[in-house]
PDB file of N, CA, C and O in Angstrom:
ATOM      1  N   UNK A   1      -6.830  14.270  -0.219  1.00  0.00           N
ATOM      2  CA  UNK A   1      -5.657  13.704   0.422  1.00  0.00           C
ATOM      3  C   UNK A   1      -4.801  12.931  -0.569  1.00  0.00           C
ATOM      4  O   UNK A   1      -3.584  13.055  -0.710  1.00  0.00           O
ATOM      5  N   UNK A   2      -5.633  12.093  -1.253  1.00  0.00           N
ATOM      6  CA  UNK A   2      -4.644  11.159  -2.300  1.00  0.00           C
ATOM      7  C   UNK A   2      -3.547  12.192  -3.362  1.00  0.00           C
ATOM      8  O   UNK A   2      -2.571  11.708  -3.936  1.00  0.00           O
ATOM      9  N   UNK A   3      -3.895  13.487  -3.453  1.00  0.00           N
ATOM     10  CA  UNK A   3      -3.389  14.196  -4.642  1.00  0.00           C
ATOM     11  C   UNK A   3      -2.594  15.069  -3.689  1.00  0.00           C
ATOM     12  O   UNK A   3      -1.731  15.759  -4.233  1.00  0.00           O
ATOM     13  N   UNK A   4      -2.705  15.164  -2.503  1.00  0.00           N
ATOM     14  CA  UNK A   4      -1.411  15.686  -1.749  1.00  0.00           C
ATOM     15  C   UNK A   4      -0.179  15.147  -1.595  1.00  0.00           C
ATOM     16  O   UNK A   4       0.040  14.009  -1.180  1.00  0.00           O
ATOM     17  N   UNK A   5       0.753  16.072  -1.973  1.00  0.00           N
ATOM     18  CA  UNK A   5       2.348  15.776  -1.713  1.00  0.00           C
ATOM     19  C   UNK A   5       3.227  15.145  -0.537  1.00  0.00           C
ATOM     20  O   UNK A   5       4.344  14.628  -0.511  1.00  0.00           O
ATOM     21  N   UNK A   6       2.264  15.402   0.409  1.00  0.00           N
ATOM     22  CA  UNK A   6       2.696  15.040   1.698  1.00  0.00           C
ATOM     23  C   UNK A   6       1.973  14.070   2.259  1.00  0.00           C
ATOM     24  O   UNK A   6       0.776  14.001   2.540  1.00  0.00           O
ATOM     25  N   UNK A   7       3.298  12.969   2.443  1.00  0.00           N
ATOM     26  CA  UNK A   7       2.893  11.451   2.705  1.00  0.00           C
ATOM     27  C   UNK A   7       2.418  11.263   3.874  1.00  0.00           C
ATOM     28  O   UNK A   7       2.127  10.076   4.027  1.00  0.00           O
ATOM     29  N   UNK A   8       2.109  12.185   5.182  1.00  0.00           N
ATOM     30  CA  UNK A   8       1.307  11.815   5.660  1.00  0.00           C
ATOM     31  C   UNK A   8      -0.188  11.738   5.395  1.00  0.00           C
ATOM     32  O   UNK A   8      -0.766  10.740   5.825  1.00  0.00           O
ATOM     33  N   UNK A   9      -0.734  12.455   4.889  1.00  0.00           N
ATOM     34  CA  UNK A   9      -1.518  12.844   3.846  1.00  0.00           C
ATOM     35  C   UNK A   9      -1.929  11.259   3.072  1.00  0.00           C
ATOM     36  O   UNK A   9      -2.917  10.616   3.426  1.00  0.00           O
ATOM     37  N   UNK A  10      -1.230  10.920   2.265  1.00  0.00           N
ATOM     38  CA  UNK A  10      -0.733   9.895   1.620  1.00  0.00           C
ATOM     39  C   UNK A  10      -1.064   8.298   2.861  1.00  0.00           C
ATOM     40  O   UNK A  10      -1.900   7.438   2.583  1.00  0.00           O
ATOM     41  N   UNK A  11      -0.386   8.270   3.865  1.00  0.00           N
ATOM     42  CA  UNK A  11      -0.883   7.166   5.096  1.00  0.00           C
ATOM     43  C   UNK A  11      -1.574   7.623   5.714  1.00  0.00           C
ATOM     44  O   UNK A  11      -1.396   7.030   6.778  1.00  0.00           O
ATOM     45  N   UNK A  12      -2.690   8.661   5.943  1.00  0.00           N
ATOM     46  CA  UNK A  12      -3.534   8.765   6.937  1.00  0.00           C
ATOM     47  C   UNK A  12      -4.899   8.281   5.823  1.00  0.00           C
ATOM     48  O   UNK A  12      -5.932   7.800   6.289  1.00  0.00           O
ATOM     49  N   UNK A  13      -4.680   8.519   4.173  1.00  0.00           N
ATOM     50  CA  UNK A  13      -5.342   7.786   3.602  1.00  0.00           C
ATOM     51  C   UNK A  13      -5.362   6.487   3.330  1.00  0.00           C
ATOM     52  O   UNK A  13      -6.375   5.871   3.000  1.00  0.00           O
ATOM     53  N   UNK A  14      -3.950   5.889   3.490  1.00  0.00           N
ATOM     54  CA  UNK A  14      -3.822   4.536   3.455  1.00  0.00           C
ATOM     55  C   UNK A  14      -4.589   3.834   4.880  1.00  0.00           C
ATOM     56  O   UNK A  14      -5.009   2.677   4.917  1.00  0.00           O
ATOM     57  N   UNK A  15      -4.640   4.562   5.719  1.00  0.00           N
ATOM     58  CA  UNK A  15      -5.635   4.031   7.045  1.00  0.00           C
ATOM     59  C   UNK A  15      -7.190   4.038   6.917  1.00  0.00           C
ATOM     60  O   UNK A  15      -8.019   3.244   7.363  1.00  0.00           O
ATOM     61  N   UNK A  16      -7.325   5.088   6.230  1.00  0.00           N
ATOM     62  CA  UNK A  16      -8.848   5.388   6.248  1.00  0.00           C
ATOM     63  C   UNK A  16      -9.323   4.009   4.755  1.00  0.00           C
ATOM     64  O   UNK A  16     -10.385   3.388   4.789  1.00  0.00           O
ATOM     65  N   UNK A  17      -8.475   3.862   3.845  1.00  0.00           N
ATOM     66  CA  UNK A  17      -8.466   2.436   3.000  1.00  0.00           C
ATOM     67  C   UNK A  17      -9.024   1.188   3.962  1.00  0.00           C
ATOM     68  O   UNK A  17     -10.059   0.535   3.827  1.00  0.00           O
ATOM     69  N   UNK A  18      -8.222   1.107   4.746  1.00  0.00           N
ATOM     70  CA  UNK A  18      -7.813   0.132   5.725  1.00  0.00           C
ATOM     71  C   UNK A  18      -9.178  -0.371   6.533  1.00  0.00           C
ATOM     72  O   UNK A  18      -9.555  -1.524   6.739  1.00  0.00           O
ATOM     73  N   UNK A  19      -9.746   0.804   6.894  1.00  0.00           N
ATOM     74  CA  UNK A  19     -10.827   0.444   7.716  1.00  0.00           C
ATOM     75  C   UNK A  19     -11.929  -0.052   7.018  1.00  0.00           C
ATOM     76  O   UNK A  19     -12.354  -1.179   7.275  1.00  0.00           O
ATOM     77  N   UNK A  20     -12.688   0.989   5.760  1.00  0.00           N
ATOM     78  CA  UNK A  20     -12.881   0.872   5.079  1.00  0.00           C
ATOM     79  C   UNK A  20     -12.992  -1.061   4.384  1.00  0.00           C
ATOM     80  O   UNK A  20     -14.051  -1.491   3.927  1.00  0.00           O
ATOM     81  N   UNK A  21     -11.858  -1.826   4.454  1.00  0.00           N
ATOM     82  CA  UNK A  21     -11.506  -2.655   3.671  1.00  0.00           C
ATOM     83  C   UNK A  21     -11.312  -3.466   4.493  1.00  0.00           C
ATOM     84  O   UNK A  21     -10.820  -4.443   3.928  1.00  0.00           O
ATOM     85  N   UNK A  22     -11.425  -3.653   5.631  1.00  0.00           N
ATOM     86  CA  UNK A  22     -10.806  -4.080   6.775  1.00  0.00           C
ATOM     87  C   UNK A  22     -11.301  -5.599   6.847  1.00  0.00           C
ATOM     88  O   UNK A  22     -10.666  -6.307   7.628  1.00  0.00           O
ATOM     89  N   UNK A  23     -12.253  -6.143   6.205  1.00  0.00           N
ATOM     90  CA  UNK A  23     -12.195  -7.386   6.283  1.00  0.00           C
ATOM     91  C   UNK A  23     -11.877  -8.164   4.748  1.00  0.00           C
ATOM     92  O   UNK A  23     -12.459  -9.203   4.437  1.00  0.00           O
ATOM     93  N   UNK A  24     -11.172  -7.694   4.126  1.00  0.00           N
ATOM     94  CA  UNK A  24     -10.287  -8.454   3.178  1.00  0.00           C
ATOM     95  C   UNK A  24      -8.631  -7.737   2.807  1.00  0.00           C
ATOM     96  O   UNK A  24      -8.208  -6.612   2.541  1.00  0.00           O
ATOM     97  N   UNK A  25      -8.234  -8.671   2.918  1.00  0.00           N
ATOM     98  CA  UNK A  25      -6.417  -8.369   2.701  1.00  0.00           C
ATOM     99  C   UNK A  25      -6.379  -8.131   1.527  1.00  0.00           C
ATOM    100  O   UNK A  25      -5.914  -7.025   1.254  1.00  0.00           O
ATOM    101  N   UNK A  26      -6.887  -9.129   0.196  1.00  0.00           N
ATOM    102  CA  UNK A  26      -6.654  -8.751  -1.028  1.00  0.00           C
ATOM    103  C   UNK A  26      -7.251  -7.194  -1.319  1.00  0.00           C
ATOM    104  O   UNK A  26      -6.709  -6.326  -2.004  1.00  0.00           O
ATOM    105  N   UNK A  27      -8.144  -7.134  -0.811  1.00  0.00           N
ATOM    106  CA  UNK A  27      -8.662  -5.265  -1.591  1.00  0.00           C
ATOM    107  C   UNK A  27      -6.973  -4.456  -0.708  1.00  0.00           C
ATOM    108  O   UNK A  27      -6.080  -3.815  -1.262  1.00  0.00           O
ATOM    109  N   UNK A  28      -7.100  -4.822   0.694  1.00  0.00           N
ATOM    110  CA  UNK A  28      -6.025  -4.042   0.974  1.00  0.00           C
ATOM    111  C   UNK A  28      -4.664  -3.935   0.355  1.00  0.00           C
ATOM    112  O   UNK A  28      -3.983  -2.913   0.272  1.00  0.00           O
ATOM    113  N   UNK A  29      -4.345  -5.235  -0.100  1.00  0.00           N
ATOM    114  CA  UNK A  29      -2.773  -5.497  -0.901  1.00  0.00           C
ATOM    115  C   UNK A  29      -3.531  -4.605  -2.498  1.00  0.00           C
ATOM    116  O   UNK A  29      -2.803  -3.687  -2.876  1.00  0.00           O
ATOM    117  N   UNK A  30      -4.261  -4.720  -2.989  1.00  0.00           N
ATOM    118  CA  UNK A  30      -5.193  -3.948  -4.269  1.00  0.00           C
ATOM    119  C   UNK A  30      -4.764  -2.629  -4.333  1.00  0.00           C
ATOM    120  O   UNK A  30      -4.053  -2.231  -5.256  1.00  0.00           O
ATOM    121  N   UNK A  31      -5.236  -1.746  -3.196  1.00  0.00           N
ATOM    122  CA  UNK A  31      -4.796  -0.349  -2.411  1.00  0.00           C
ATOM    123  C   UNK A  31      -3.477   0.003  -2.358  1.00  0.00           C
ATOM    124  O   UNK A  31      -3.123   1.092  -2.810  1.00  0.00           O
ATOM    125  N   UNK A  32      -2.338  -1.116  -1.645  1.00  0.00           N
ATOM    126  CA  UNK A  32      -1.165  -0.637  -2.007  1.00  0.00           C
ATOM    127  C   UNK A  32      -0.242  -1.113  -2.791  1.00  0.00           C
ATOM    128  O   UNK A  32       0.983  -1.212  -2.717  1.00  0.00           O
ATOM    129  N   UNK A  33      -1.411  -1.522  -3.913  1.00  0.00           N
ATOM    130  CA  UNK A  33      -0.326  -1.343  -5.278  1.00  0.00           C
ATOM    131  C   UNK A  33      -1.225  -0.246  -6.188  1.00  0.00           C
ATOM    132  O   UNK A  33      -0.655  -0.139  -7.274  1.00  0.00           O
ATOM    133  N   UNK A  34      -2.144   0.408  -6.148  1.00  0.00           N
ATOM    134  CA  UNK A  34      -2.462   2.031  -6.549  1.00  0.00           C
ATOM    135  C   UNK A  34      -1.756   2.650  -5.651  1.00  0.00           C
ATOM    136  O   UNK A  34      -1.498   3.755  -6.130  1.00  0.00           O
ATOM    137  N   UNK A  35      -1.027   2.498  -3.998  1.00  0.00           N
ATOM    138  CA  UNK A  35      -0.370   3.587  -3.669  1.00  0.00           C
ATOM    139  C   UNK A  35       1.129   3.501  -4.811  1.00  0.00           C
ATOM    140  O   UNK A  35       1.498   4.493  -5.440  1.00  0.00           O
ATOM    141  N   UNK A  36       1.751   2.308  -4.888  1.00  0.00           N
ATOM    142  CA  UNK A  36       2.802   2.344  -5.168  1.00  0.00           C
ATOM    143  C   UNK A  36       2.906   2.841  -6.605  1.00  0.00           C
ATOM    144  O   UNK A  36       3.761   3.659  -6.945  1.00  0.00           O
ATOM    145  N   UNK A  37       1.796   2.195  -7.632  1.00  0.00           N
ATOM    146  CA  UNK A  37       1.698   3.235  -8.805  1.00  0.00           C
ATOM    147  C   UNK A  37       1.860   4.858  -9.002  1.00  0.00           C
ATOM    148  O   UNK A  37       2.513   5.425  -9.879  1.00  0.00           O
ATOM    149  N   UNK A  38       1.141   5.410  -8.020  1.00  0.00           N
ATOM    150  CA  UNK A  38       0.914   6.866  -7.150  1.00  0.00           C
ATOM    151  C   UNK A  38       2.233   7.413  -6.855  1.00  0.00           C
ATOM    152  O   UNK A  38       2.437   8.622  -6.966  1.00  0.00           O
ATOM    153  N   UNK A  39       3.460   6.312  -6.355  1.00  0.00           N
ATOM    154  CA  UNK A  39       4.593   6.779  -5.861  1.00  0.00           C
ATOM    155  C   UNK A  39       5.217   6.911  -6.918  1.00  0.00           C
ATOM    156  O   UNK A  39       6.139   7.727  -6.888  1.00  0.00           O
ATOM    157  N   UNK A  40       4.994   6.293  -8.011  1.00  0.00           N
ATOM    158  CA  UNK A  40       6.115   5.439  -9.155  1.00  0.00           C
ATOM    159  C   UNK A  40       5.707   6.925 -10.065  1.00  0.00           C
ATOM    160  O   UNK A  40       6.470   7.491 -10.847  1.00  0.00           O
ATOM    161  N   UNK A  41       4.287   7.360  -9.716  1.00  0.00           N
ATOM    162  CA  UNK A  41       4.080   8.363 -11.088  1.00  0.00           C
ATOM    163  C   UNK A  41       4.699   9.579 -10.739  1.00  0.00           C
ATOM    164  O   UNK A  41       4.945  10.446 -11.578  1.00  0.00           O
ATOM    165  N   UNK A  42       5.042   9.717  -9.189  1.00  0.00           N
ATOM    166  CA  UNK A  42       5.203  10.943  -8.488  1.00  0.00           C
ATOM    167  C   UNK A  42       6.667  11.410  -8.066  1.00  0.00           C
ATOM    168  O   UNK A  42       7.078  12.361  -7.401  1.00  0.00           O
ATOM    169  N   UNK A  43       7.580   9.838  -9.043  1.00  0.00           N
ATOM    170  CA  UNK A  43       9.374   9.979  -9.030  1.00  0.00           C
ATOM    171  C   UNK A  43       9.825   9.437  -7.779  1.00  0.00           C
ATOM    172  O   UNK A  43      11.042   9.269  -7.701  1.00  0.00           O
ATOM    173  N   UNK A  44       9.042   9.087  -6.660  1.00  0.00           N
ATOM    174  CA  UNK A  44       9.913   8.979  -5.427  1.00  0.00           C
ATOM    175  C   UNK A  44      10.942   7.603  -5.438  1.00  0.00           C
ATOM    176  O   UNK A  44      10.607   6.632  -6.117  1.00  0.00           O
ATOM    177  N   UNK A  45      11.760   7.588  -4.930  1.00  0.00           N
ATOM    178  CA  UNK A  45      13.292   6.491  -4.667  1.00  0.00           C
ATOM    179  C   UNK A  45      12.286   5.446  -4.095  1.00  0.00           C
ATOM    180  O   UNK A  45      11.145   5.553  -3.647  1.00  0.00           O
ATOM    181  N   UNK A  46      13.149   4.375  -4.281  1.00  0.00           N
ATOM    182  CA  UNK A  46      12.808   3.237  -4.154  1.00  0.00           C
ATOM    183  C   UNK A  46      12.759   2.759  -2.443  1.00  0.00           C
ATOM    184  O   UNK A  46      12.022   1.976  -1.844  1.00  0.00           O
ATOM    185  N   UNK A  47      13.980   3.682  -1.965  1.00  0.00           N
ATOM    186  CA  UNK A  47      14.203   4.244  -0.124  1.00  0.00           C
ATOM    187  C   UNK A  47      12.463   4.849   0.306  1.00  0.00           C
ATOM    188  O   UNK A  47      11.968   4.425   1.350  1.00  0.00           O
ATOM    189  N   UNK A  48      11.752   5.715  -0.477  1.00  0.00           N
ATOM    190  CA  UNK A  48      11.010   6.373  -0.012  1.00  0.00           C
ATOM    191  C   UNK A  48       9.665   5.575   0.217  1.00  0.00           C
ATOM    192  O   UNK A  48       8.812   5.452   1.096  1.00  0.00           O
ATOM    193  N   UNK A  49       9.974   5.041  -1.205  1.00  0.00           N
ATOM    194  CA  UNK A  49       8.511   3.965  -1.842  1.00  0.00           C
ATOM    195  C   UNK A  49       8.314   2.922  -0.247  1.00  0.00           C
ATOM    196  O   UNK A  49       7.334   2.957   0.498  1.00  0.00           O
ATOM    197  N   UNK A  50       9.781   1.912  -0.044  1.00  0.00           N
ATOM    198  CA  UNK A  50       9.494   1.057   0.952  1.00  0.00           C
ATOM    199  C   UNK A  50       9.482   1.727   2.359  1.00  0.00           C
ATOM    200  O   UNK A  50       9.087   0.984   3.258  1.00  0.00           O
ATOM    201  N   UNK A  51       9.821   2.924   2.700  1.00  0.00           N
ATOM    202  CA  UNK A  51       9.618   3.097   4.086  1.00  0.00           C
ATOM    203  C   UNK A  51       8.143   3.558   3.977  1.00  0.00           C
ATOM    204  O   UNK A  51       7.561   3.088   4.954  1.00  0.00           O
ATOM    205  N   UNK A  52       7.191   4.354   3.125  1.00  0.00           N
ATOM    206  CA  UNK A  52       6.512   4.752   3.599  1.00  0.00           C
ATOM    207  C   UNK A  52       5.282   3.040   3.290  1.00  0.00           C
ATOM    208  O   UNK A  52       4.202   2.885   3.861  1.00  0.00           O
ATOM    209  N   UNK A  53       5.930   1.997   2.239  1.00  0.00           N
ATOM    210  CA  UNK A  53       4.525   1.246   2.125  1.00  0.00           C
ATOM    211  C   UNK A  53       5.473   0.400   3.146  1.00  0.00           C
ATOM    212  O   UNK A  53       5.377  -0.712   2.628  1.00  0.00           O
ATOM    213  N   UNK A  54       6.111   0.273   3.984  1.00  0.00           N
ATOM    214  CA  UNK A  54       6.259  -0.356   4.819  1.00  0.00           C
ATOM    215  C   UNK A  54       5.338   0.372   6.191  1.00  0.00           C
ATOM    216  O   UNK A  54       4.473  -0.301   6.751  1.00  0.00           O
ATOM    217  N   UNK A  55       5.522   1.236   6.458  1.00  0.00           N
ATOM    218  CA  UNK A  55       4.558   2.464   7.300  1.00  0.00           C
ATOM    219  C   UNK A  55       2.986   1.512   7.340  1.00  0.00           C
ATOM    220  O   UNK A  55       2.379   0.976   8.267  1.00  0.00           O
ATOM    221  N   UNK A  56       2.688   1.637   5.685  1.00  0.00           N
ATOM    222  CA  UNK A  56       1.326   1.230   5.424  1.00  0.00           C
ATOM    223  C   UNK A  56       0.656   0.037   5.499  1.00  0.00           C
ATOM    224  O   UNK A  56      -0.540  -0.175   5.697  1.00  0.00           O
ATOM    225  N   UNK A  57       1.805  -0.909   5.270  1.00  0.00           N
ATOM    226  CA  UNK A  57       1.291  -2.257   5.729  1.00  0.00           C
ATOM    227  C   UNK A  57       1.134  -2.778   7.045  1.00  0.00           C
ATOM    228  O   UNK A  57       0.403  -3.711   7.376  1.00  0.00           O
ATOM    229  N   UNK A  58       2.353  -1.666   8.217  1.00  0.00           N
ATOM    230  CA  UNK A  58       1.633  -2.154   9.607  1.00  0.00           C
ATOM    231  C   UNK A  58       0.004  -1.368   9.361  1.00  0.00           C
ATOM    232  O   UNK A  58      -0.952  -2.140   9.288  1.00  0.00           O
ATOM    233  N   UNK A  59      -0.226  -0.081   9.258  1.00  0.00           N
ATOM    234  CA  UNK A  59      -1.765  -0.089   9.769  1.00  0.00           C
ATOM    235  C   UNK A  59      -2.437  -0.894   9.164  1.00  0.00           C
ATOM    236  O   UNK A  59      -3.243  -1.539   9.835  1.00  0.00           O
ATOM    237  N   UNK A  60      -2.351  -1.166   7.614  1.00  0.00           N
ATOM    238  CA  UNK A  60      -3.569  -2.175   6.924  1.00  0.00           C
ATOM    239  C   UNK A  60      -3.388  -4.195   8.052  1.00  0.00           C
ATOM    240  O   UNK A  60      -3.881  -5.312   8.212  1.00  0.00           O
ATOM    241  N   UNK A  61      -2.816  -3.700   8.258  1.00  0.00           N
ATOM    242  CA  UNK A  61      -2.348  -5.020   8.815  1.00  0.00           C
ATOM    243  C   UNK A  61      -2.547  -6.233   7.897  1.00  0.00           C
ATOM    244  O   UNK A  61      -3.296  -6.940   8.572  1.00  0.00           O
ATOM    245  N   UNK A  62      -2.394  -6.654   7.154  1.00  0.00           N
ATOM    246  CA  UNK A  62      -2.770  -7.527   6.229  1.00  0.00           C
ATOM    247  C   UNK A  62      -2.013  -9.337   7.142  1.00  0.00           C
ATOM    248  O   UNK A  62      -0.872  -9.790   7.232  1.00  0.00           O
ATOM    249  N   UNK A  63      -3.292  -9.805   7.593  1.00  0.00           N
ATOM    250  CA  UNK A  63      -2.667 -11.627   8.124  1.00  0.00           C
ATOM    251  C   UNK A  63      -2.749 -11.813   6.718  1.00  0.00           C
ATOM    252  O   UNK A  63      -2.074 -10.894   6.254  1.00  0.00           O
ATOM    253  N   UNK A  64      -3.207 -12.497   5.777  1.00  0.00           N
ATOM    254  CA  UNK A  64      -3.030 -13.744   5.104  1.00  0.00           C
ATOM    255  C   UNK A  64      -2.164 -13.965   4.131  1.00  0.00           C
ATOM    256  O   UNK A  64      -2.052 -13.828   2.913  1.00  0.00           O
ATOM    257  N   UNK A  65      -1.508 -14.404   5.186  1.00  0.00           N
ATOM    258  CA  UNK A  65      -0.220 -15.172   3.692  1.00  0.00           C
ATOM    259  C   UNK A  65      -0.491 -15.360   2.579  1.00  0.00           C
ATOM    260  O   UNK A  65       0.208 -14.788   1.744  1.00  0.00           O
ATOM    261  N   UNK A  66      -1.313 -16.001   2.236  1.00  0.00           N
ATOM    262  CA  UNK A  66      -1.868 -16.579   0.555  1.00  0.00           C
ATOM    263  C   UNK A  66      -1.954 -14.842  -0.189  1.00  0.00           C
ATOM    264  O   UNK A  66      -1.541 -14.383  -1.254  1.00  0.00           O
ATOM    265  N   UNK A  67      -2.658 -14.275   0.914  1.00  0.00           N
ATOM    266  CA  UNK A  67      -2.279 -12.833  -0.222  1.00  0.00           C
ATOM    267  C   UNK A  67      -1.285 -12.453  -0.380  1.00  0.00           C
ATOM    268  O   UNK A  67      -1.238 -11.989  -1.519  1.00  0.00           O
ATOM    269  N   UNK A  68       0.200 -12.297   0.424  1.00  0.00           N
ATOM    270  CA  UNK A  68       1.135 -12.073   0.114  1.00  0.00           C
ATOM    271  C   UNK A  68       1.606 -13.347  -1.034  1.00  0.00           C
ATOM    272  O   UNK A  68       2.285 -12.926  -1.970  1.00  0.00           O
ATOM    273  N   UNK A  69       1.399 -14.380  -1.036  1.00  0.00           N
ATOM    274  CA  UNK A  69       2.260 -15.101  -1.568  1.00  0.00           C
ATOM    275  C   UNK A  69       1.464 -15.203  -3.299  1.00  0.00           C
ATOM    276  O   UNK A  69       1.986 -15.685  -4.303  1.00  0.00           O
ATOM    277  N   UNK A  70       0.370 -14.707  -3.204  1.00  0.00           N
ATOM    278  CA  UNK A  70      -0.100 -14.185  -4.911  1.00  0.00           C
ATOM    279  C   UNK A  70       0.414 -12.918  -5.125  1.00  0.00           C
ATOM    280  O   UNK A  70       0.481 -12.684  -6.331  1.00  0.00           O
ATOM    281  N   UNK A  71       0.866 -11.862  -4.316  1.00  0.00           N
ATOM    282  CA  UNK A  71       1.543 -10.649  -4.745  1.00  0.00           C
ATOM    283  C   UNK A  71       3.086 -11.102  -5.182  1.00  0.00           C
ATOM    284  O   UNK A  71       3.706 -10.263  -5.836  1.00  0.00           O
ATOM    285  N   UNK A  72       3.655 -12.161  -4.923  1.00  0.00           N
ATOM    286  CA  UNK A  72       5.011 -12.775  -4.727  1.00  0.00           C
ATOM    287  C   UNK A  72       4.928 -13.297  -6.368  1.00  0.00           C
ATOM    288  O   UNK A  72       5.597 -12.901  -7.322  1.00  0.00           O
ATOM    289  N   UNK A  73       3.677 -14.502  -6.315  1.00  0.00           N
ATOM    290  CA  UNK A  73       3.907 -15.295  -7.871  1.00  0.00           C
ATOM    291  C   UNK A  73       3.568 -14.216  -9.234  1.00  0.00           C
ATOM    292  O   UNK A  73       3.964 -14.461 -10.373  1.00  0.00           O
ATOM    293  N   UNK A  74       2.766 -12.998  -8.862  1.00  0.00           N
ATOM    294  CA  UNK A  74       2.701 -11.860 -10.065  1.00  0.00           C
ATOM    295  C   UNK A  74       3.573 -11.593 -10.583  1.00  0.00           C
ATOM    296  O   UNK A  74       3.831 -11.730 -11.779  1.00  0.00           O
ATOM    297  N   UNK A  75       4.561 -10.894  -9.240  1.00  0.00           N
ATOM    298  CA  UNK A  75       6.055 -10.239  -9.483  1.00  0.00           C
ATOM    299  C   UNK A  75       6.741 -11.363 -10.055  1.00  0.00           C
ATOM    300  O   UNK A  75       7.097 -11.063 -11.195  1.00  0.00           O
ATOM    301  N   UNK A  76       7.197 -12.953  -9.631  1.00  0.00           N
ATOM    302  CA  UNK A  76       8.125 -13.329 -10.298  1.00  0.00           C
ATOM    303  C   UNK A  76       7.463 -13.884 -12.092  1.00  0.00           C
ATOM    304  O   UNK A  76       8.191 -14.554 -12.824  1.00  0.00           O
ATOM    305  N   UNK A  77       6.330 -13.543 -12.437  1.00  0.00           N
ATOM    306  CA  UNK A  77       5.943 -14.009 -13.435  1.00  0.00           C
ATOM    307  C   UNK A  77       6.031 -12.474 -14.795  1.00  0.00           C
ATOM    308  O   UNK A  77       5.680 -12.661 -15.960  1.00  0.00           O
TER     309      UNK A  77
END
């Protein structure tokens, strides 16, 4: 699934991550930054990148702020 072209393909693996991982946010935020590497190696627009890891973050559901807000201080550093 991960080496298929087709992004459902692509989020039905980001779910099966999910469960999988399901009791920590950081492995899950971990996951979709190898998806977004995955997107980045595979040319897609920056339109494509956020609708589909937007897609992916409702199923991973990620609560904890503190993980978003260490994905936040990476990027501005």
């Amino acid at each position: 699934m991960r080496s298929s072209e087709n992004p459902f393909d692509l989020a039905h693996y980001a779910g099966m991550q999910a469960w999988r991982n399901r009791s920590s946010d950081a492995r899950k935020l971990g996951y979709m930054k190898i998806l977004l590497g995955e997107l980045n190696r595979r040319g897609w627009s920056h339109e494509e990148k956020a609708a589909l890891l937007w897609f992916v973050e409702g199923i991973m559901h990620i609560e904890d702020d503190r993980v978003w807000d260490q994905c936040d201080q990476m990027h501005a550093a």
